[in-house]
Phi, psi and omega in degrees: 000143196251155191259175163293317162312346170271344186264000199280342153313282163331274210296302201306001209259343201286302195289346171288293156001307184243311198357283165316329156283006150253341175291348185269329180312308179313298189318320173309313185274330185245008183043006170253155183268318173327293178283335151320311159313306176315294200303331205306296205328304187303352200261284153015289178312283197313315179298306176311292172331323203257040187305324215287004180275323177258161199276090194326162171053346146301137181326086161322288168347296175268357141261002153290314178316322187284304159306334150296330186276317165325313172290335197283310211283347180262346143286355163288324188289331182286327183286301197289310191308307178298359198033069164237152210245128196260152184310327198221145159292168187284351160315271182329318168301319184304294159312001160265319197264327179290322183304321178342277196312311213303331206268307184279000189278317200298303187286007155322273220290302195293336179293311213257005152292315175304290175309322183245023111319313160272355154292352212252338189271218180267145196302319167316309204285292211303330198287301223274337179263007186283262162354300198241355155253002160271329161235025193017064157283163185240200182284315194280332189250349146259041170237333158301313164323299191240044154041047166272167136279138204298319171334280202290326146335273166304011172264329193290333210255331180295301199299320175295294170349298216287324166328311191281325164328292190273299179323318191279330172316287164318322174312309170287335146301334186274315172264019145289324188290309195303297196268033167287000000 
């Protein structure tokens, strides 16, 4: 059984993660950066408070997203008090936050097209994309890594490109005919 103390590393690690993606959700919605800044700390606090609710291995993203968006409405509600005019109505959050999920669902499906698609390729190739989008080395430190020329390096990393390119192109064509 995991206590909360073991698990409060892990969140803080969770809420780091996505930080930037709600700060941009936030930003999407009330359009000042000032108050963006703002909401995020409050989004930030409130996700702390509210840890022991969520539920491990569940969508971090979209129940941060849900308390963020609960907060931008209750800062517009605060806002309205104040006769300051907020960029969007609460319609409009609601459609921002559903094109969201909807959006993030997507890049869900291309991430995990993408992920077996670079298993599939060859092990030189997985490794030089490995290297340089991931621990981002550049060409002259992965052609040092794998005892190259900066040339053959960058063929390596095209000839992976182009693999992943038609591999993922294809993936995609098989599940579009499959949900027609």
């Amino acid at each position: 059984m995991t206590t909360i103390e073991h698990r409060e590393p892990q969140f803080e690690r969770l809420i780091e993660q996505h930080r930037a993606q709600l700060h941009g959700f936030l930003l999407s919605l009330v359009g000042n950066l000032a108050d963006s800044e703002d909401l995020l700390q409050q989004v930030c606090l409130i996700l702390w408070q509210k840890r022991e609710q969520f539920e491990a291995g569940s969508n971090f993203l979209a129940w941060a997203r849900q308390i963020a968006r609960f907060q931008v409405l209750n800062h517009w509600r605060k806002s309205s008090n104040q006769r300051c005019e907020p960029l969007l109505d609460e319609h409009m959050v609601e459609t921002v936050y559903e094109v969201n999920e909807s959006r993030e669902q997507e890049f869900a499906e291309y991430q995990g097209l993408l992920s077996a698609c670079i298993e599939q390729l060859p092990s030189r190739q997985r490794g030089a994309v490995h290297s340089h989008y991931m621990l981002g080395h550049s060409i002259p430190q992965i052609a040092t890594e794998f005892g190259i020329k900066e040339n053959a390096a960058s063929q390596l990393l095209f000839r992976a490109r182009s693999s992943l390119i038609t591999c993922v192109q294809s993936k995609l064509k098989k599940s579009n005919l499959t949900e027609s």
